[in-house]
C-alpha positions as CSV (number, residue, x, y, z in Angstrom):
1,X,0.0,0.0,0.0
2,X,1.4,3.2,-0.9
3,X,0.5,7.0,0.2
4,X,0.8,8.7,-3.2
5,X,2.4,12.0,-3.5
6,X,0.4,15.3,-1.7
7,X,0.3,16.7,-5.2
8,X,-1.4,13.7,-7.2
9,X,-4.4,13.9,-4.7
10,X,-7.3,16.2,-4.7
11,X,-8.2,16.6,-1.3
12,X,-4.5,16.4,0.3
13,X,-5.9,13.4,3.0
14,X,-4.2,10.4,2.9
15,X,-3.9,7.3,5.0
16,X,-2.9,3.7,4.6
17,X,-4.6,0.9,6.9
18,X,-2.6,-2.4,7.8
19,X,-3.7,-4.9,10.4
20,X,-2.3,-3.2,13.3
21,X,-0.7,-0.3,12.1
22,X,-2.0,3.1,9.7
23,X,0.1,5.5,8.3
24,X,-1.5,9.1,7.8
25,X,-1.0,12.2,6.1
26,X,-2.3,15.2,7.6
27,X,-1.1,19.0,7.4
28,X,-1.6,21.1,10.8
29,X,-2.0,24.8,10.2
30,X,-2.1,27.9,13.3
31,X,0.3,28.7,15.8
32,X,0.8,27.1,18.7
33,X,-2.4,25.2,18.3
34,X,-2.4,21.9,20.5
35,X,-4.6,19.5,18.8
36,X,-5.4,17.5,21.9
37,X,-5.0,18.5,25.5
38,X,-1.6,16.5,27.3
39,X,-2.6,13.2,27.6
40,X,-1.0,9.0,27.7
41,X,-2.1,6.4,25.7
42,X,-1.0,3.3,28.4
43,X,-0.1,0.6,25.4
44,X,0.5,2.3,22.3
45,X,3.6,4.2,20.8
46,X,2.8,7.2,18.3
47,X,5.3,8.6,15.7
48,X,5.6,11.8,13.4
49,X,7.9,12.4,10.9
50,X,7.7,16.1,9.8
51,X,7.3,16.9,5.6
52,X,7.6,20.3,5.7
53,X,7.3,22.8,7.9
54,X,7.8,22.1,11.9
55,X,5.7,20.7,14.7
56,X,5.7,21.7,18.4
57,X,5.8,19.2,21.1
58,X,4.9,18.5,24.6
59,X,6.5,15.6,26.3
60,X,5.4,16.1,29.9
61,X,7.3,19.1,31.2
62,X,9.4,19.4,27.9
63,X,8.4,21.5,25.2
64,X,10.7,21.1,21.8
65,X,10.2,22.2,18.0
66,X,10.7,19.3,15.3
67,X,11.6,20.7,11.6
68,X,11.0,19.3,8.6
69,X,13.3,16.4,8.7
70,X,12.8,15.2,11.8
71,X,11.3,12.1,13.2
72,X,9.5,12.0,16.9
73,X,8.6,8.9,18.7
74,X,6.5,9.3,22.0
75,X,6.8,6.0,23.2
76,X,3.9,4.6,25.4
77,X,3.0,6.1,28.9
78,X,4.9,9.3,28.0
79,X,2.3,12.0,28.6
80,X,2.2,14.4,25.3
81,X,0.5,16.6,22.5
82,X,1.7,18.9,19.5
83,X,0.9,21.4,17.1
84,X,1.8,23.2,14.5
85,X,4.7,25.5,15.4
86,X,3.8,27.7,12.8
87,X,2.9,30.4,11.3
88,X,3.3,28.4,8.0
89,X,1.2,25.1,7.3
90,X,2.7,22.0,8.2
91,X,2.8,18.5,6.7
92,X,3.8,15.4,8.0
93,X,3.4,11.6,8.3
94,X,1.6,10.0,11.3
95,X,2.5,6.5,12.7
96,X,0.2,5.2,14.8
97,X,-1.4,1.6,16.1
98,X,-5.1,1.3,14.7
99,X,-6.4,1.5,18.6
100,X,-5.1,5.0,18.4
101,X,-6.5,5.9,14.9
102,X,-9.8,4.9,16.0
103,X,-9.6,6.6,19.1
104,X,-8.9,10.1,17.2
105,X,-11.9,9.3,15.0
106,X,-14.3,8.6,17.8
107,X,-13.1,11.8,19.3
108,X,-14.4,13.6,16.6
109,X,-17.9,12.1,16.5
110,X,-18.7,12.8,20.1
111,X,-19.0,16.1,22.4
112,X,-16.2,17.2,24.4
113,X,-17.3,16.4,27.3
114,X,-17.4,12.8,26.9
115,X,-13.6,12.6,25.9
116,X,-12.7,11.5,28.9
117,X,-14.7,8.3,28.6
118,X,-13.9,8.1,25.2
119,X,-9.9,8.2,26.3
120,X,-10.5,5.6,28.7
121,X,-12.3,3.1,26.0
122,X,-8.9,3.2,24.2
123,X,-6.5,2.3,27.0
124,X,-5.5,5.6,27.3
125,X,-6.3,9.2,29.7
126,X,-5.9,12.6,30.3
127,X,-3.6,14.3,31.8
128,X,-5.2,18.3,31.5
């Protein structure tokens, strides 16, 4: 299975599915925008390797900027979120164990208040 290049697709969203593992595509625009609040995922790794542009990270107390290049592992029970560093758009790859991909989706179907519960389904909590 095979991403194709951002500029052969249409609508710039991209993922590949395997049986454990799916590999996205996603660009992150804003400054400074967290796109979760700090939290732990108890069984699952996550990794981001940064296209263009440069992402911001928060790894528990430690805050660090990843350019284009770079490749970040937050390794299981590490509490974290990122951004965009901005002001530019970023784009980058994300490596993640289906669990986790599903979890983001079901974030997105259901009110904020009931992340909590939702985070907790997926082995995993948050820390703000």
């Amino acid at each position: 299975m095979v991403i194709p290049p951002f500029s052969d697709r249409g609508d710039g969203a991209a993922a590949v599915h395997g049986a454990h593992l799916v590999i996205r595509e996603w660009a992150a625009t804003g400054v400074d925008a967290e796109v979760a609040p700090l939290h732990v995922h108890v069984d699952d790794d996550e990794a981001w390797h940064v296209i263009s542009g440069a992402l911001r990270f928060r790894l528990a107390d430690r805050v660090f900027i990843a350019a284009a290049g770079a490749t970040v592992l937050v390794p299981a029970g590490v509490a974290h979120t990122f951004g965009n560093a901005g002001p530019a758009p970023t784009r980058y790859i994300f490596i993640v164990p289906a669990r986790i991909d599903e979890l983001i989706s079901r974030l997105h179907e259901v009110d904020r208040k009931d992340h909590p519960g939702v985070y907790a389904e997926y082995r995993s909590k948050l820390v703000e």
